[in-house]
C-alpha positions in Angstrom: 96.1 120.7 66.3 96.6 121.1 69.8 100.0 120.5 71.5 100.7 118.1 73.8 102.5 119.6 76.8 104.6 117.5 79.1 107.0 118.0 81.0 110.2 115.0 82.8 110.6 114.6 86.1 114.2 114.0 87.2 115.2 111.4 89.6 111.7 110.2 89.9 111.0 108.0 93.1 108.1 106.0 90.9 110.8 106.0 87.9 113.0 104.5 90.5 111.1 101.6 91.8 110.5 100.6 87.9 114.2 100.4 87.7 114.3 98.2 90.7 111.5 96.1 89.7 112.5 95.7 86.1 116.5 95.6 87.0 117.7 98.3 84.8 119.8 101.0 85.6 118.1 103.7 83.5 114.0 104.0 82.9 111.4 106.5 81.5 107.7 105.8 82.9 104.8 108.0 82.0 101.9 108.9 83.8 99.7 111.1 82.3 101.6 114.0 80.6 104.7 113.7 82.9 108.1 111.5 81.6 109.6 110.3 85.0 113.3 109.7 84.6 115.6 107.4 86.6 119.3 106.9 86.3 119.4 109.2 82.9 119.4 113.2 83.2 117.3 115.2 81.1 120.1 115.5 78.6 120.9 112.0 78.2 117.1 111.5 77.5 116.5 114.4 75.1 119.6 113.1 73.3 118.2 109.7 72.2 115.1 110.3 70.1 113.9 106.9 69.8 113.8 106.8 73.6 112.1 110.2 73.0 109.7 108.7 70.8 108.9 105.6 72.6 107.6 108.0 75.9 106.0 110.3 73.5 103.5 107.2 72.6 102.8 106.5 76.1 101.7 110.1 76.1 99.8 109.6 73.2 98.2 106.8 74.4 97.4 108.4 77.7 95.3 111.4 75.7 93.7 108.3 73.9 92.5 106.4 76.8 93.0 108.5 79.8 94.6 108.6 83.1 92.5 105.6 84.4 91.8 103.9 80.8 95.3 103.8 80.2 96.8 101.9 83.8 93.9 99.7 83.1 94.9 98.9 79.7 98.4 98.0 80.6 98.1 96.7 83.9 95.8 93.9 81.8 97.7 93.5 78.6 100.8 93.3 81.1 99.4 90.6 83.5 97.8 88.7 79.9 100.9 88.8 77.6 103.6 90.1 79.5 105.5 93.3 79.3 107.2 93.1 76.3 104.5 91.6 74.3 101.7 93.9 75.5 100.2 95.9 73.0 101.0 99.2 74.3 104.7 98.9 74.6 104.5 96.9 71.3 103.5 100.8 69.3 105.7 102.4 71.7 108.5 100.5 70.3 107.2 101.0 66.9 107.0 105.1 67.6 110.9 104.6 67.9 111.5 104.9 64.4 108.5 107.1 63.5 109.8 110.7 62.9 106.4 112.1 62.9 105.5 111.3 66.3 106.8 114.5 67.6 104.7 116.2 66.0 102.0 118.1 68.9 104.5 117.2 71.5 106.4 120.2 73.6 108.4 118.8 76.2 109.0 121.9 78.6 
């Protein structure tokens, strides 16, 4: 099996807006392969693995569906049943306390 590579973007301007937007301090996004961070280092990240798991998911989902497939998806499922009940962030939530979803994914 093939790893997943992705790497987190610090201090992400996207990452940021999502804060704003959703009224959090901290947030992880994921666009493609790429974990954009706001108001959390890499550290603090890292050191939470269901938060670990929950962007590994996205990712997941993101080699599913791809790039265009995936905004789609939640963009829809978003606008239909709202963030938290939309489908995708429904198994992301679910990944949280799945110890095998790790498995194929290097974060560099």
């Amino acid at each position: 099996m093939e790893k997943i590579k992705c790497r987190i973007q610090v201090d992400s301007g996207l990452a940021r807006i999502a804060a704003k937007v959703m009224r959090v301090k901290a947030v992880a996004m994921v666009l493609g392969r790429t974990i954009h961070l706001y108001g959390a280092s890499r550290l603090e990240f890292l050191a939470d693995i269901a938060w670990v798991r929950h962007e590994a998911c996205h990712v997941r989902q993101y080699r599913q569906y791809g790039m265009i497939g995936f905004l789609a998806r939640y963009l829809y499922q978003s606008a239909r049943w709202g963030y938290y009940h939309n489908p995708l962030e429904v198994a992301a939530r679910k990944a949280e306390a799945d110890p095998g979803m790790l498995e194929g994914i290097e974060i560099i």
